[in-house]
N, C-alpha and C positions, 0 to 999 in steps of 0.2 A: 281475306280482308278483315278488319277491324270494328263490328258492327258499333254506332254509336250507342246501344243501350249496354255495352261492352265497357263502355269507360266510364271510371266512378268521379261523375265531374264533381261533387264534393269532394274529392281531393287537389281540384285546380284550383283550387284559392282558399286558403286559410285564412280565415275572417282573423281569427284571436289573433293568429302571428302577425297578421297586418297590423291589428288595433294597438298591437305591446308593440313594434317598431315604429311605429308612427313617430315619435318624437327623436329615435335614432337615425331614420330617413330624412326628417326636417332638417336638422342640423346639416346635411352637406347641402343645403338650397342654398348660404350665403357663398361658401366660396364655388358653387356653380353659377351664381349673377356676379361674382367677382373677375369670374376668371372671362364671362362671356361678355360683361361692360367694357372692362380695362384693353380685352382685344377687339372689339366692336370700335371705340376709339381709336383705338392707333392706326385701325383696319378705317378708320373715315378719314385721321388727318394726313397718312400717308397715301390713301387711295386718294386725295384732292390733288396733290401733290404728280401723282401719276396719269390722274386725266387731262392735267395741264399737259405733262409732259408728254403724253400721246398722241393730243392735237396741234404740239407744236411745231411749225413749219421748219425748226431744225434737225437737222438729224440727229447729232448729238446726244438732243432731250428725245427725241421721238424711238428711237431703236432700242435704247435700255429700256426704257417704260412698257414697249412692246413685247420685248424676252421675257421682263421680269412677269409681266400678266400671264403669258405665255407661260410662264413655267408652273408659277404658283396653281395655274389652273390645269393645267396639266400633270400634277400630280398627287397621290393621294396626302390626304390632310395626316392620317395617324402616320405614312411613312415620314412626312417632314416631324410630326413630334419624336418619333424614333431617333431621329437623325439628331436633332437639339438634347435631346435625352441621355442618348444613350450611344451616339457618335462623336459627341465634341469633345467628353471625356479622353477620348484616343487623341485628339491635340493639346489634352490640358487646360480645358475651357470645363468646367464641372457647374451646370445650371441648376436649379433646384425646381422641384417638379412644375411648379406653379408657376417659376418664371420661363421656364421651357412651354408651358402651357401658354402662356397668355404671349408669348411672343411667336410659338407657334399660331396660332387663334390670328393674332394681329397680322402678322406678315402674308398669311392665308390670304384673308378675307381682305385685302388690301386689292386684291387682286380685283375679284368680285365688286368692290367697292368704285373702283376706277372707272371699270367699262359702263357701269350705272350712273358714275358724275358724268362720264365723258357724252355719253346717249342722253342727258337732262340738259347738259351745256350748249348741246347742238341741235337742241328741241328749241333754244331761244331763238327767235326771228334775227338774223343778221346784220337788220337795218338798225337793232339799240347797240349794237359795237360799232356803227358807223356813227349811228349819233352821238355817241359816248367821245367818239377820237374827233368830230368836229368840234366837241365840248373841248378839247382839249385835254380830257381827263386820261389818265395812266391807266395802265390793265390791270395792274390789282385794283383799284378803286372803282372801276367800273364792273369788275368781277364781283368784289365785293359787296355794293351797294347796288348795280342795277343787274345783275345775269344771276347771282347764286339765291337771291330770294325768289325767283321765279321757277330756277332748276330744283331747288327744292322740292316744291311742292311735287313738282312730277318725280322727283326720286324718292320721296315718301315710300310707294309701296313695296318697291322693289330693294331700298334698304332695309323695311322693317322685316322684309323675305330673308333679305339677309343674317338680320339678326338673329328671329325665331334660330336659323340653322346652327347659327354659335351656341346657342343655348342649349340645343339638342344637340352639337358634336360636341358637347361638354365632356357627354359620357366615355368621350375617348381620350379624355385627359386620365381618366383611370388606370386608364395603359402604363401610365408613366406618377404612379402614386398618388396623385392628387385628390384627396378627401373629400371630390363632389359628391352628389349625388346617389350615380349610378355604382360610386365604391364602396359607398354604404351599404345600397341593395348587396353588393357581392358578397361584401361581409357578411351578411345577415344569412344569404344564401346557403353557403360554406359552414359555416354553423352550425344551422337545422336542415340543410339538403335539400330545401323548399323553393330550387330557384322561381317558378312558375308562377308562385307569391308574389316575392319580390318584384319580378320584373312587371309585372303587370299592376302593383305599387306605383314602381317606378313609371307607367307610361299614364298613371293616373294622376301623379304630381307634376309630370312636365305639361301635361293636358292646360289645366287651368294657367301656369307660368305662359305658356301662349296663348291663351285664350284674354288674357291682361294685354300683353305685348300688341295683338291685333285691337284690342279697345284703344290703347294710347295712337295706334297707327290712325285711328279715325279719328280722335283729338286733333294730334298734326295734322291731317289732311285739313280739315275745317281751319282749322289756324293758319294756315299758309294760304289758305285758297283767294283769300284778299290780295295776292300775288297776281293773281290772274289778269 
């Protein structure tokens, strides 16, 4: 065995080579909140989209919405970037890393997205869609103005859960070229042979990017909680 006074832990982390990349690791922070906002969106207005059709008493809308969560969550997120990456090319569809990225990220987290509106929408008391339909009012209008500002509030936490994870599965849009973050560290890595560096850089800048992420979560919460 490997006694710890064995290992020369001044070589687990190189201060200078941190302090000289520092501004070469910064640089992939925009297109890693590019790529993690742009699919974080499309992953909320396609996931609203899907919770509708989930709970809808047709079948129709209800069995696709159901496969499609079903599948997205049942399978890994870097294999569907592979697939958009590095599979559609064989039909003649050539996407470019970041738009494979972020439509990977979106279509994902779509998934995720759904069953969190659809668990927020069904947390609303069913007496205000009753009172909404003796108003006379339509279901997107009552969705929109009395059920989605209350679902809110309760899907606060568990979307901002969801986000943090786009942000951290950023690192796997590397896979597929994408000049975030976690590709910088690799480059830097490859370099000077220092992965241990890097990586531990790296888990030191997504640190605080979440540690923001959960501040704004407690913003929203207070903001929304006038919902109640």
């Amino acid at each position: 065995m490997i006694e710890l006074s064995d290992v020369h832990l001044e070589k687990l982390f190189d201060m200078e080579l941190a302090i000289k990349s520092i501004p070469f690791l910064l640089g992939g922070i925009p297109m890693t909140l590019l790529v993690a906002v742009t699919g974080m969106l499309m992953g909320m207005i396609l996931g609203l989209f899907l919770a509708v059709g989930r709970n809808s008493a047709k079948v129709i809308l209800r069995w696709p919405a159901r496969i499609y969560i079903s599948f997205m969550r049942g399978t890994p997120l870097l294999v569907f970037l592979f697939l958009l990456y590095f599979g559609f090319p064989v039909i003649g569809i050539q996407l470019s890393g970041i738009f494979a990225a972020v439509l990977g990220f979106g279509l994902n987290s779509a998934a995720y997205i759904a069953e969190i509106n659809r668990s927020a929408i069904n947390s609303i008391d069913k007496g205000q869609w009753e009172s909404a339909k003796a108003l006379n009012m339509g279901y997107w209008f009552t969705m929109r103005k009395i059920i989605l500002p209350q679902a809110t509030r309760v899907a606060v936490p568990p979307l901002t859960n969801v986000f943090m994870d786009i942000v951290k599965g950023t690192s796997l849009a590397a896979m597929i070229t994408v000049p975030e973050l976690f590709q910088k560290a690799q480059i830097v890595a490859g370099r000077t042979f220092d992965s241990m560096t890097m990586y531990i850089m790296v888990a030191l800048i997504y640190w605080p990017i979440c540690m923001l992420i959960s501040h704004l979560q407690d913003r929203l919460e207070d903001r929304f909680s006038r919902f109640l």
